[in-house]
Wavefront OBJ file of the C-alpha trace (Angstrom):
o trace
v 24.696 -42.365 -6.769
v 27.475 -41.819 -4.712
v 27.677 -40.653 -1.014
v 29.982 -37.805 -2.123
v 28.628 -37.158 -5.010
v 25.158 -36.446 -3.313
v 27.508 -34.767 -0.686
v 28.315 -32.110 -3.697
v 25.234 -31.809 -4.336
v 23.408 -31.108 -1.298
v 26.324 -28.274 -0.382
v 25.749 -26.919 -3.234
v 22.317 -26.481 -3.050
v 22.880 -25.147 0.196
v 24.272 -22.050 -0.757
v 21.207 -20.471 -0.942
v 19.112 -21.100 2.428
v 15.918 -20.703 1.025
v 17.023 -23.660 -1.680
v 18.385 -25.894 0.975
v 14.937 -25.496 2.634
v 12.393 -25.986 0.346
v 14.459 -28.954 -1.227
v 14.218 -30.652 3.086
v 10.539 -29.490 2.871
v 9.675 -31.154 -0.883
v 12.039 -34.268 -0.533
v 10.899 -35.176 2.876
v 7.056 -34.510 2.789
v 6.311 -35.119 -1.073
v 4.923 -38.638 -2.054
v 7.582 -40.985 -3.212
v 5.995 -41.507 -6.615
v 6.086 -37.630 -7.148
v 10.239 -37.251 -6.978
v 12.561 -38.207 -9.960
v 12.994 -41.491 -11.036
v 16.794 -40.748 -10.845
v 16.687 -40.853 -7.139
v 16.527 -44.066 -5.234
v 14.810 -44.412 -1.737
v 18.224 -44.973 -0.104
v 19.908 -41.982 -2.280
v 16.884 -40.111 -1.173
v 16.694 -40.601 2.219
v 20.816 -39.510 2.109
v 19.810 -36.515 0.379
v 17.256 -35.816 3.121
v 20.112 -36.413 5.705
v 22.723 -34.690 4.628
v 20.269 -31.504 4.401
v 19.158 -32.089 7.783
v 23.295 -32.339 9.747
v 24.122 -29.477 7.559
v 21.197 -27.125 9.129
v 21.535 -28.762 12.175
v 25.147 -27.646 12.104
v 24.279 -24.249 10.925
v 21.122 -23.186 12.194
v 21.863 -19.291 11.069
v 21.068 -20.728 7.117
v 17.186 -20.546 8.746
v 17.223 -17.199 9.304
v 19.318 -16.530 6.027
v 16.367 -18.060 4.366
v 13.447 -16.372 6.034
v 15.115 -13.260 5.677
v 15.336 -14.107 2.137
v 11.450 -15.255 2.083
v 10.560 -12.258 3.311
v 12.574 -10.363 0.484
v 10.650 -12.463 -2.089
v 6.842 -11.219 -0.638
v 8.108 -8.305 -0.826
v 8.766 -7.997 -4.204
v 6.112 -10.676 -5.309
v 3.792 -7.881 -3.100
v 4.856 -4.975 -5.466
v 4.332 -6.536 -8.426
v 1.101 -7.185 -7.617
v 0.348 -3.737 -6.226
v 1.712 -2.398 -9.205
v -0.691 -4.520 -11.734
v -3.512 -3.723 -9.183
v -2.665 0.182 -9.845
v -2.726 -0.679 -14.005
v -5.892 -2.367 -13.754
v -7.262 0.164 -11.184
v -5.787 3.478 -13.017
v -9.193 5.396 -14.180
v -11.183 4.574 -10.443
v -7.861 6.055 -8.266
v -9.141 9.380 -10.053
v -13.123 8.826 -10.437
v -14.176 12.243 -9.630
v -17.421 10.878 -8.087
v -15.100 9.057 -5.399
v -12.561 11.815 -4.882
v -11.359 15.348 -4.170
v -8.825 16.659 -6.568
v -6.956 19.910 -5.487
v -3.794 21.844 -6.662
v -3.865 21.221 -10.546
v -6.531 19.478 -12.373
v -4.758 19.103 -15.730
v -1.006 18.661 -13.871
v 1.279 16.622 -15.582
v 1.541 14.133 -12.556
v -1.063 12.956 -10.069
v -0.096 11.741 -6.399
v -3.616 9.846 -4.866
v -3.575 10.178 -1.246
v -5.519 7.401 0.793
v -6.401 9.016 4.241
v -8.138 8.514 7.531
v -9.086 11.677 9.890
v -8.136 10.114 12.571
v -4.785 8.917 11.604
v -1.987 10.069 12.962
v 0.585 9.650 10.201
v -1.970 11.158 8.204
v -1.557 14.466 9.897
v 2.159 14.088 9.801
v 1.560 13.803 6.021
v -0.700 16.631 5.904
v 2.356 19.030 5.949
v 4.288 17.001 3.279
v 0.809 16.967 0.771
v 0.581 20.857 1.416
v 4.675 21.721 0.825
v 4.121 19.653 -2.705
v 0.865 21.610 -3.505
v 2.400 24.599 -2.581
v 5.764 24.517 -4.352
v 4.716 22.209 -7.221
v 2.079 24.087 -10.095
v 2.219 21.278 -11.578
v 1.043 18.445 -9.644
v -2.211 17.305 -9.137
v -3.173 16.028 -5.848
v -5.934 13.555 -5.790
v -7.868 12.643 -1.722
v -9.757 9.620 -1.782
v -11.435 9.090 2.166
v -10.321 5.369 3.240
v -11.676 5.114 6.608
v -10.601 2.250 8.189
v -10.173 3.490 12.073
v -13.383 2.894 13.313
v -17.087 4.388 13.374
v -16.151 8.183 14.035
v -13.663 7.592 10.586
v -16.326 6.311 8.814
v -18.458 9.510 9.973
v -15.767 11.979 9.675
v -15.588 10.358 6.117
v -19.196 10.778 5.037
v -19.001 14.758 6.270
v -15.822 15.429 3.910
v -17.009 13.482 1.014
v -20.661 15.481 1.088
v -18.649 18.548 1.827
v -17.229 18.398 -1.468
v -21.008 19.143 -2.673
v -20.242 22.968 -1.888
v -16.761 23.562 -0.912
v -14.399 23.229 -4.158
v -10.833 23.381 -4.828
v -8.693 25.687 -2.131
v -11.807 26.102 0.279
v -12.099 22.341 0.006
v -8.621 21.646 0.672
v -8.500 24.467 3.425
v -11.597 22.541 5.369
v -9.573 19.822 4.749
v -7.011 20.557 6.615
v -8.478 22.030 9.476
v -10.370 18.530 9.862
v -7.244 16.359 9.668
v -5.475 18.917 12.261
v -7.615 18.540 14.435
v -5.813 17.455 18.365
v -7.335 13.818 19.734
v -10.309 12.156 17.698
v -12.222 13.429 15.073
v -15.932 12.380 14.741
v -18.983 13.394 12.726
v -20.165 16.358 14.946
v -16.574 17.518 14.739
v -16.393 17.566 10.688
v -19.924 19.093 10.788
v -18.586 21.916 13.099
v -15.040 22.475 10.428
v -17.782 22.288 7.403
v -19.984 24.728 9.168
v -16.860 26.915 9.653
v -15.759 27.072 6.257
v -18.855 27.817 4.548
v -20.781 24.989 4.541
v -24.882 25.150 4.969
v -25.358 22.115 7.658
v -28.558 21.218 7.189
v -27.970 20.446 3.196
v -24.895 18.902 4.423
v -26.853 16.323 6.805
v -28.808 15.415 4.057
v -26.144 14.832 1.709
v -24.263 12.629 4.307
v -27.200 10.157 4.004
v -27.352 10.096 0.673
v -26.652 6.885 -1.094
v -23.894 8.570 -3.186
v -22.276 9.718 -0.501
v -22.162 5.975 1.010
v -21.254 4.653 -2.088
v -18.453 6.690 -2.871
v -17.086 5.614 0.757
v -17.632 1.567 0.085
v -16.460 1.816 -3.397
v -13.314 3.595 -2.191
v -12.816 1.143 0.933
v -13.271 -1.884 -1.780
v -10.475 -0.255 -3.805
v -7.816 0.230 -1.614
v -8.870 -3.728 -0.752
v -7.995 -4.470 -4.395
v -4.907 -2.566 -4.024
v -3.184 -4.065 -0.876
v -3.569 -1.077 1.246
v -3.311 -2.110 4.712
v -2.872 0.828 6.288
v -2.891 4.636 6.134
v -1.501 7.357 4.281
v -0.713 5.845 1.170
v -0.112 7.334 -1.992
v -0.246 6.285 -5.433
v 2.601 7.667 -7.463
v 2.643 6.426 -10.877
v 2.819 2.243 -10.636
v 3.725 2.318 -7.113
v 2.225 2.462 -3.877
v 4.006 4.496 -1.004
v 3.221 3.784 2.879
v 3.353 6.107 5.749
v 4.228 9.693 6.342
v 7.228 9.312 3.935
v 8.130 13.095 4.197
v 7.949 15.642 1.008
v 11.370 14.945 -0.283
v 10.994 11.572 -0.376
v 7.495 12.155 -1.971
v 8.774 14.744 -4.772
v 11.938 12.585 -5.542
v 9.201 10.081 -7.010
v 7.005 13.026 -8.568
v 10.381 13.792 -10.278
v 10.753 10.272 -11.592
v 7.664 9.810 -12.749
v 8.003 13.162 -14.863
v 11.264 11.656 -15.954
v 10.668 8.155 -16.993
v 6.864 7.485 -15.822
v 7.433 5.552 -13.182
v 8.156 6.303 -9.499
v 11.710 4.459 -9.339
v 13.555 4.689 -12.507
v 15.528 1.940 -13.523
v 19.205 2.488 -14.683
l 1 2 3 4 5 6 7 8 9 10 11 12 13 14 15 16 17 18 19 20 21 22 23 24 25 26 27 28 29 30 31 32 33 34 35 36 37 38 39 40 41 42 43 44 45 46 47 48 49 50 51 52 53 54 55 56 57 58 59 60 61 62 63 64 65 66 67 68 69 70 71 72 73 74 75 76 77 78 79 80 81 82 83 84 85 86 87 88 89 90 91 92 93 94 95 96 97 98 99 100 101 102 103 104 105 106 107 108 109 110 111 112 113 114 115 116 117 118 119 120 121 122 123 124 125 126 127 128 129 130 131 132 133 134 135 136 137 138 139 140 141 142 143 144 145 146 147 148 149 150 151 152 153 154 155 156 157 158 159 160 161 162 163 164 165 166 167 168 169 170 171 172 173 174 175 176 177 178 179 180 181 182 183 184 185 186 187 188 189 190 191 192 193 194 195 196 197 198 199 200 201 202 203 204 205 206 207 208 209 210 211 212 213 214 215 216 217 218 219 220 221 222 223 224 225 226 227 228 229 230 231 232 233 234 235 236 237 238 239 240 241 242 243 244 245 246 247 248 249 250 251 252 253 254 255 256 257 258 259 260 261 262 263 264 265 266 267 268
């Protein structure tokens, strides 16, 4: 093969960073009895060459092509997040694993992923209360993921015994007394909220040992695993997973998709 006719070649190839690179990477690390036939050692090593001068001599095609990486695991990411929710659908909204507040039987579900002691989580609070509030329709679905430490995992196994006697709004209202609560929120302090709101302590103490109570925690911790989640709030809104404290509008635009086209970005 010709020197300018691999010249072509290579340029072409280069038009796309992320091309250019994994071709330097394959061509120069591969075994030679792995690359085509077509390709001599010599016309290799000039394909390797050429390659190398032209991101030597353009060193911003690197960062064009990790930028462009990074755009791929992104979207590689998603997909998988979004056949994790598929495959995951009925346990996001296992009843023996989470709260459900606003409406039971609403038309779309938002599952919120939490920690007491997160701070975006608080931020969120507002945003999951402004939906719940303005929205008859949507059902609302807490599922304890604490993943900030010991007094999390306590704070955790007070709310999810809680639920034992406090249902629906006095639920949610103990709710959100715990996750506004200033600095960090342990056991003793979600015993204190529970006992506030209605709660008999002593049953409660009990319940927070029992092995349902711990079970529902690991089994929800193991989920979010299977889902990606790497951090707190997010929410599941129909085959999508949302990080952060996103803010309500951002929140109900999705709601809005998924009661226009079941999913929480419509295409077209």
């Amino acid at each position: 093969m010709a020197r300018s006719t691999l010249s072509s070649l290579a340029r072409a190839a280069l038009r796309h960073a992320s091309l250019a690179l994994a071709v330097w990477l394959a061509v120069s690390t591969a075994p030679a009895q792995a690359q085509s036939p077509a390709l001599s050692p010599d016309q290799r090593k000039a394909v390797v060459e050429l390659i190398r001068e032209t991101l030597l001599q353009n060193p911003e095609l690197i960062q064009e092509a990790l930028v462009e990486l990074e755009r791929r695991n992104t979207v590689a990411q998603a997909e998988q997040q979004r056949n994790a929710v598929s495959a995951e659908k009925a346990r996001l909204t296992d009843p023996a694993t989470s709260v459900i507040i606003g409406n039971p039987q609403g038309d779309v579900t938002i599952v919120e992923f939490m920690d007491y002691n997160c701070g975006f989580c608080k931020r969120a609070m507002e945003d999951v209360q402004t939906l719940t509030k303005n929205d008859p329709k949507l059902r609302v679905v807490l599922k304890d993921f604490p993943i900030l430490g010991p007094d999390s995992v306590e704070a955790s196994r007070v709310a999810v015994a809680a639920k034992n006697q406090l249902q629906g709004a006095k639920y949610f209202e103990f709710h959100n007394k715990l996750m506004g609560v200033k600095g960090r929120v342990n056991g003793a302090k979600a015993l204190e909220i529970a006992k506030d709101a209605g709660a008999d302590v002593e049953r409660l103490r009990k319940d927070m040992d029992a092995p349902a109570t711990r079970a529902a925690i690991e089994d929800t911790v193991a989920l979010g695993d299977r889902l990606g989640l790497t951090g707190t709030p997010a929410f599941i809104l129909g085959d999508e997973v949302v990080f952060g404290a996103v803010g309500a509008p951002a929140l109900k635009q999705k709601i809005d998709a998924v009661r226009k086209c079941g999913k929480a970005t419509c295409s077209g």
